[in-house]
N, C-alpha and C positions, 0 to 999 in steps of 0.2 A: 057536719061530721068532719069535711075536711080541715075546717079552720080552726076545731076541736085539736085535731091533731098534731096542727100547727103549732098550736099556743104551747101542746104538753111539749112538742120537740124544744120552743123557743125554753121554756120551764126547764126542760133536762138540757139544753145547751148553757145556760146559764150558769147550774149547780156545777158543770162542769167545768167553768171559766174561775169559779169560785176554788172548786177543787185544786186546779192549776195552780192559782193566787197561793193557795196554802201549802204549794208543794204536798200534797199529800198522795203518800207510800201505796200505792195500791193494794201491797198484799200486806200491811199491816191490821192489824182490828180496828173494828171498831172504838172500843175504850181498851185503856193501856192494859197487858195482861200481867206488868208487874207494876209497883210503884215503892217507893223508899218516902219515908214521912219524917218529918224531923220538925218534933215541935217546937215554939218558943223559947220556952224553957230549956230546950238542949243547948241553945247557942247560948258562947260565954262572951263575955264583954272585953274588948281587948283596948278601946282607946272608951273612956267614956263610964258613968255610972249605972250599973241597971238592974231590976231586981222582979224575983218570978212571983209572976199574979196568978189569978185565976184565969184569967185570958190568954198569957203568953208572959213574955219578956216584959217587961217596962222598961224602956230608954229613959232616966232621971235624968241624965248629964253627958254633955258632949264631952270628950278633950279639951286638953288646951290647948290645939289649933281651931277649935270648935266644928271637932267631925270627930261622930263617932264609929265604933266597928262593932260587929258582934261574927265571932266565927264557930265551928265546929269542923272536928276531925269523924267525917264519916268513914265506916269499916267499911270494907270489899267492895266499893264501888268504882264499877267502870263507865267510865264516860261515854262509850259505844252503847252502852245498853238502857242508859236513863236519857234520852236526847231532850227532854221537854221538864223546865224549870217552872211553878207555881209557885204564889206567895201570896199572904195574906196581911197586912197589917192594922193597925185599927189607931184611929187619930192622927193619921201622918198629916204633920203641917203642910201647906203649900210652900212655905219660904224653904223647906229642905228638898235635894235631890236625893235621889237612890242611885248605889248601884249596886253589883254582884260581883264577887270574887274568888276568884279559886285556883290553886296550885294541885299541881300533878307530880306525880313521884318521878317522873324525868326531868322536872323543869321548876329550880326553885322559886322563877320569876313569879310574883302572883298578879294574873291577868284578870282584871277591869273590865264588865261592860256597865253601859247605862241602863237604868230601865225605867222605864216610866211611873209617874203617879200612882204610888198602891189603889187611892183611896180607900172606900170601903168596903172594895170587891177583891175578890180571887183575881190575878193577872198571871198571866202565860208568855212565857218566852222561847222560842226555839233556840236552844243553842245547841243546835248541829251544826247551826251558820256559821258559830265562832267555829275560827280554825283550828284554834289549842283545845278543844274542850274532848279531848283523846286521851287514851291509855290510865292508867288509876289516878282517881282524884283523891287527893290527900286532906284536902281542906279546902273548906264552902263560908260564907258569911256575907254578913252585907254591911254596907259605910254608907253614911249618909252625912251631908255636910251644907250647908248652905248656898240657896242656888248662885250660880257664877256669874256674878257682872250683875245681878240685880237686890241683891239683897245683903246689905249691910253682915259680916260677917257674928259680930257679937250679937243680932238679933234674930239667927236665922232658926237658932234652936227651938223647941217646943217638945215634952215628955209625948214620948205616942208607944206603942205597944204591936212587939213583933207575935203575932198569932201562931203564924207555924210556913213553913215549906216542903212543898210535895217535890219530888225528882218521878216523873213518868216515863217510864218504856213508851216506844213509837206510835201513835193512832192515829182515827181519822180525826177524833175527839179534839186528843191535846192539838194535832195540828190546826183543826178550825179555828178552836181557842186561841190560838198563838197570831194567827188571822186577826183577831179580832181585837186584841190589846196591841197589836201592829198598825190596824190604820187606825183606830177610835181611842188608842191608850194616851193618856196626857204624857208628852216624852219634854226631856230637860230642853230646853232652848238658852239662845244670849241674847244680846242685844242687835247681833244683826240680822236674826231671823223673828225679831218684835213683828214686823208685818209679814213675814213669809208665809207662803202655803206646804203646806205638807210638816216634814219633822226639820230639825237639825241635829241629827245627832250621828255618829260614825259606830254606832251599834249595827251587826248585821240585819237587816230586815227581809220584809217578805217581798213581794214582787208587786210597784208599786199598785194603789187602788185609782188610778189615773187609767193606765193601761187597761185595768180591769173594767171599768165602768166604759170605757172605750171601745172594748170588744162588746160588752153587754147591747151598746149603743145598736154597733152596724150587726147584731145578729137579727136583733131585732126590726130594724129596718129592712136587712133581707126577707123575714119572717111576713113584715106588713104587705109589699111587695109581689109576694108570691100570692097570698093571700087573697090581696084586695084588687089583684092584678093592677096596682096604683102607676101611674104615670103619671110625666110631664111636671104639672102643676101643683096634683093633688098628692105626686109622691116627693115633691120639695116642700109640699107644706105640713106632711110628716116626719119627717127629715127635720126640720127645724121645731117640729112639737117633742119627737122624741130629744134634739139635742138639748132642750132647755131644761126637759127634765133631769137627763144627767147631769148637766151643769147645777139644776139647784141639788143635786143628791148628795154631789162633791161640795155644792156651799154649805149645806149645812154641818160635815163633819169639818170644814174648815173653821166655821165659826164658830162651833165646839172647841175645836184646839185654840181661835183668840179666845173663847173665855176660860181657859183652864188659866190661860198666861193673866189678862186680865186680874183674877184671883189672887194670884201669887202678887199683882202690883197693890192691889186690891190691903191684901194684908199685910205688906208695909207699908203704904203710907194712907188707907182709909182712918186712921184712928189720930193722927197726926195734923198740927193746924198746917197752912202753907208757910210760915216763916220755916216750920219745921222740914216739911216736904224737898224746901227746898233746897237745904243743908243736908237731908238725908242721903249719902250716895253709898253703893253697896262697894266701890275704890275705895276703902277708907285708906288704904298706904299710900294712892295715887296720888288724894288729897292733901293727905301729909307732906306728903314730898313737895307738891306746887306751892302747898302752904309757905313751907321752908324756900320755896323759891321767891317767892314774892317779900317775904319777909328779907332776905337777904339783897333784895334790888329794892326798898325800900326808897329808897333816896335817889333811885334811875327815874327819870322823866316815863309817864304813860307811853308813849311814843317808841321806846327804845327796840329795837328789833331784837327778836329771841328767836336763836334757830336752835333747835331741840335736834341731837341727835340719842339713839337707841342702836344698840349691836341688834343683826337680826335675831329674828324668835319674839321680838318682844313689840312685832307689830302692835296689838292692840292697846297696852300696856303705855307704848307710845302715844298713840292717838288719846288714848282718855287724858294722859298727863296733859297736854296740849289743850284741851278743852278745859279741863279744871283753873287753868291760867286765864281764860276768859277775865274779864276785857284787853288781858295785856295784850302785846302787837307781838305774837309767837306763833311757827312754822313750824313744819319737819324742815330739817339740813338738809331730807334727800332729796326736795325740789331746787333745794340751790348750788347741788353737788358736781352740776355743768359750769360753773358760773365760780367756783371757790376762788380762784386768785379776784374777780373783780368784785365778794364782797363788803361795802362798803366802811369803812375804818370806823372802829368804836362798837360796832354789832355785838349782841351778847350772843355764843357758842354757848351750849350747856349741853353735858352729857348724863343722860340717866340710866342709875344705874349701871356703868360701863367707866372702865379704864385705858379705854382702848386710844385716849389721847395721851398717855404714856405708854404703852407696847407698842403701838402701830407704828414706826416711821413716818407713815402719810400723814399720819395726826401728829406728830412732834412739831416735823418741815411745813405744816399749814403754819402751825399754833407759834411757831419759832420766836416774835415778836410779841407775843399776845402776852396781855397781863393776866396771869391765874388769881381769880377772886378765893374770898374765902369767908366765910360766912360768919356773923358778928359771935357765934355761940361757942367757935371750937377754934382748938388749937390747929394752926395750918399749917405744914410744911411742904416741899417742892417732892420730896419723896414718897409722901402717902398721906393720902386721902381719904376718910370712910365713910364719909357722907353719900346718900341717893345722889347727889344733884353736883354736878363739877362745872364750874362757870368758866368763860374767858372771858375778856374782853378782846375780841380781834381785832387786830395790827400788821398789814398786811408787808409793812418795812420796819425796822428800825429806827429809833430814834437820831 
C-alpha cells in the first residue's frame, strides 16, 4: 500500500512538472470558454495565387519573390482575450516554411513568428509569449516561402490547401496543446543547426523539455529511494537505469526532429541524379555571384590568393560565397585584418556586395596603389560600380 502510494504521488508529481512546462493558468478552464474560427476560405491572397475548395483555400502560386501570403482583417478582437493560435493545413510541402503574421491598431509594423510544420494535424502556438500580440489586432495571415539555406528558391513551392484557423481564450487544453507542437512540432532550422538538438528558431517557446525530463528523472529517483529504501550500490544502479531511460525519451524526439529535416533534404534532392545533386544549391544568388567571380579571374593562376571581404550583417552570406569558390585559394579579409599592410603584393581583395572600398577611408588608404579590376561583361568606371563582386589587385606601394 505504501509503494501504491508512492507511485500515485510519483504520477501526480509528474503531471505537475508537465503542467509547469506548459505554463498553465490555474484558474483558467479546462477547454477554451470562447473561440473565434476563421476558415480558409476567409483568408484572401495577398502575394501569390489562390482559390476556394471544398477543403479551404488552395495556394496555386507563390509571388514573384516566390513567397506567398494569405491574410484577413478580423472584427473585435483582442489579443488579451484569444492568447492560443491553431491551424490546420492539408498538403504543405516539406521544402516550404510557415509563418504567422499580424498588426495591431497601435502598431503598423507587421510582426513575424515561425511556426512549425503544419503537416496533417491541428498545431497550437501560444502567443502570450510574443510580446506584441496586445491590444486589437487588426489583421492575421500566414506566408510561407521556401526553407532558408536549404532549398533552392524556384523549387521550394508546391500547391497545399489552408483548412482554417481557430484563435482560443486561455485553457488547460490549448496550453498542453501548445506543449506539445513546442517540443514534438517539426520547427524551421538552417544549416547550422543540421545536427543540433532541440530547435533553431527565435520564436517564443515553452520551457525547455530537457529541464522537464530532468526534473521527471530525480523525482523519481527520490520516489525509488524512499520506497525501496535503496542504497549505496543498488541506489546507483537505479540512478543510471532511470537516467538511460530519459536519455533515450529525449533521443527519440531528437531523432524525430532529424527526420522531419532529413525529409525536407529528402525532397530536393531524392528525385535528382548526383551530377544534379551536386549543382543543386538552395544560394542560388551566392552561386551566381562566385560564378561571376571566377569567371572574371579566369586567366589568374589556381594559386592566386582571394581574400573576400562582407560589411557586417552578412556573416553567413559570406561564408557560403567563400565556399562556392572551392577549389580556388579564398579566405575571409577578417583573418588577415591584423596583418593588412604586410599582405603580400598582387593578392586578390574582393568585396561582396559592399562599397565600403569607396566610403570608408581605411579602404581607400589600404586600396590606394591597388589596381580596380573589372569584369570582361560590363562597363567599368572608377565612380560606380554595380556589380555583387568588386575586385582589386593589392599593391601595397606605388609604382
Amino acid at each position: 500500500m505504501r509503494r501504491l502510494a508512492l507511485a500515485l504521488a510519483l504520477l501526480a508529481s509528474w503531471i505537475l512538472v508537465l503542467l509547469w512546462a506548459a505554463r498553465v493558468d490555474w484558474r483558467s478552464p479546462l477547454s477554451p470558454a470562447a473561440e473565434r474560427e476563421f476558415p480558409g476560405t476567409d483568408f484572401t491572397p495577398v502575394f501569390g495565387r489562390a482559390s476556394a475548395v471544398a477543403e479551404g483555400l488552395r495556394v496555386d502560386a507563390a509571388g514573384e519573390d516566390f513567397t506567398s501570403l494569405e491574410s484577413l482583417a478580423p472584427s473585435d478582437l483582442d489579443a488579451a482575450d484569444f492568447p492560443t493560435l491553431r491551424y490546420r493545413f492539408s498538403g504543405f510541402p516539406r521544402t516550404l516554411e510557415l509563418s504567422f503574421m499580424f498588426r495591431t491598431a497601435d502598431d503598423p509594423d507587421v510582426v513575424v513568428i515561425s511556426l512549425p510544420w503544419p503537416g496533417g494535424s491541428t498545431r497550437t502556438v501560444d502567443l502570450s509569449r510574443v510580446p506584441k500580440w496586445q491590444g486589437r489586432i487588426v489583421e492575421i495571415g500566414f506566408a510561407e516561402f521556401p526553407t532558408a539555406q536549404q532549398v533552392p528558391p524556384a523549387e521550394g513551392f508546391k500547391p497545399f490547401v489552408i483548412v482554417g484557423a481557430h484563435l482560443w481564450s486561455r485553457s488547460w487544453r490549448g496550453d498542453l496543446a501548445a506543449l506539445a507542437t513546442d517540443w514534438l512540432g517539426a520547427w524551421p532550422w538552417t544549416q547550422r543547426s543540421v545536427h543540433a538538438l532541440g530547435r533553431d528558431t527565435d520564436a517564443p517557446r515553452a520551457r525547455p523539455i530537457v529541464l522537464a525530463v530532468a526534473i521527471a528523472a530525480f523525482l523519481a529517483l527520490a520516489v525509488f529511494a524512499i520506497a525501496f529504501r535503496m542504497r549505496g550500490r543498488a541506489f546507483a544502479t537505479s540512478a543510471a537505469a532511470v537516467i538511460g531511460f530519459a536519455w533515450l525519451a529525449l533521443d527519440v524526439v531528437w531523432q524525430a526532429g532529424l527526420w522531419g529535416r532529413l525529409e525536407t533534404t529528402r525532397a530536393v534532392y531524392a528525385h535528382r541524379t548526383w551530377d544534379e545533386r551536386e549543382h543543386t544549391v538552395a544560394d542560388t544568388d551566392m552561386a551566381a555571384a562566385a560564378e561571376s567571380l571566377r569567371s572574371m579571374l579566369r586567366d589568374e593562376p589556381e594559386s592566386s590568393r582571394i581574400l573576400v571581404y562582407a560589411d557586417s550583417g552578412s556573416g553567413y552570406e559570406l561564408l557560403r560565397f567563400v565556399w562556392q569558390l572551392i577549389p580556388r585559394n579564398a579566405a575571409l579579409l577578417a583573418y588577415a585584418s591584423p596583418y593588412q599592410r604586410s599582405l603580400p603584393d598582387g593578392c586578390l581583395i574582393v568585396f561582396l556586395d559592399s562599397d565600403s572600398w569607396r566610403t570608408e577611408p581605411r579602404w581607400r588608404k589600404l586600396l590606394a596603389h591597388s589596381d580596380h579590376l573589372a569584369s570582361r561583361t560590363s562597363i567599368h568606371g572608377d565612380g560606380f560600380d554595380n556589380e555583387r563582386v568588386t575586385v582589386f589587385r593589392f599593391h601595397p606601394h606605388g609604382n
